[in-house]
N, C-alpha and C positions, 0 to 999 in steps of 0.2 A: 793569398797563400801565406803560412805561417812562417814568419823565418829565425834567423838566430833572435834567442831574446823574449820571443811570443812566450805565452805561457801553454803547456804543454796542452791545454785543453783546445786553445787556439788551432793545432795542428787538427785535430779529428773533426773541427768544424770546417774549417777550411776544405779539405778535401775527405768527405768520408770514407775511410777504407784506404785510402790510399796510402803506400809508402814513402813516404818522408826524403827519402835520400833517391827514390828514383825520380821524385816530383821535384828534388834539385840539379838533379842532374841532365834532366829532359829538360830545364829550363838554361840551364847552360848550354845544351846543345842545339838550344832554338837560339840561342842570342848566337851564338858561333857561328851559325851558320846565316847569317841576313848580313856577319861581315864580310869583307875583301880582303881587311888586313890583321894581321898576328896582332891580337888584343892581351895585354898586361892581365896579372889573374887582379889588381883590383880594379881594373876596368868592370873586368868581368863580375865579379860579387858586387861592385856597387848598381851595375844594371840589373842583377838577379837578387840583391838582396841578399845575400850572404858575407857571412864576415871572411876578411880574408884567408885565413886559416882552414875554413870551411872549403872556402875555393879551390885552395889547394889540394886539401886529402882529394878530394873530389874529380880533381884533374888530374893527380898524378894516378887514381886507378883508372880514367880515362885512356891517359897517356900509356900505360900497362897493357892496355888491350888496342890498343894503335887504333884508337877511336879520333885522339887528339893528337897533334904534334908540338911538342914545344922545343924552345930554343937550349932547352938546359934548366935546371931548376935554383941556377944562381939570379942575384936582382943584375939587371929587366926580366924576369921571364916574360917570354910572347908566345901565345897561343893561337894556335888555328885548328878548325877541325879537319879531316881525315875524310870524312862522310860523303 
């Protein structure tokens, strides 16, 4: 999968057709869910390959639709899923 950095063509080979931001998000929510415990967001982007920044936006709309729960969006944040 293409991630922060690939080059944009990289993305449509990667997954054809597919959405970008749902194909990180669905990857966030597989690694979330095989833990037990509230995972840091760069735990998180560095198992899924996203830059930390990414990880963020990405969680805090998570977090928006009480997909995720986090501790607060000051450092640690810890993360778990909801699911």
């Amino acid at each position: 999968m293409a991630r922060d950095g690939e080059a944009a063509g990289d993305v449509s080979r990667a997954r054809e057709g597919g959405v970008q931001s749902v194909e990180r998000v669905l990857d966030i929510l597989e690694f979330l869910s095989r833990s037990e415990e509230e995972l840091g967001i760069g735990e998180i982007g560095d198992a899924t390959g996203l830059a930390a920044g990414t990880a963020h936006r990405l969680l805090a709309t998570l977090s928006s639709t009480s997909t995720t729960w986090t501790s607060g969006w000051t450092s640690p944040t810890k993360v778990r899923t909801t699911l």
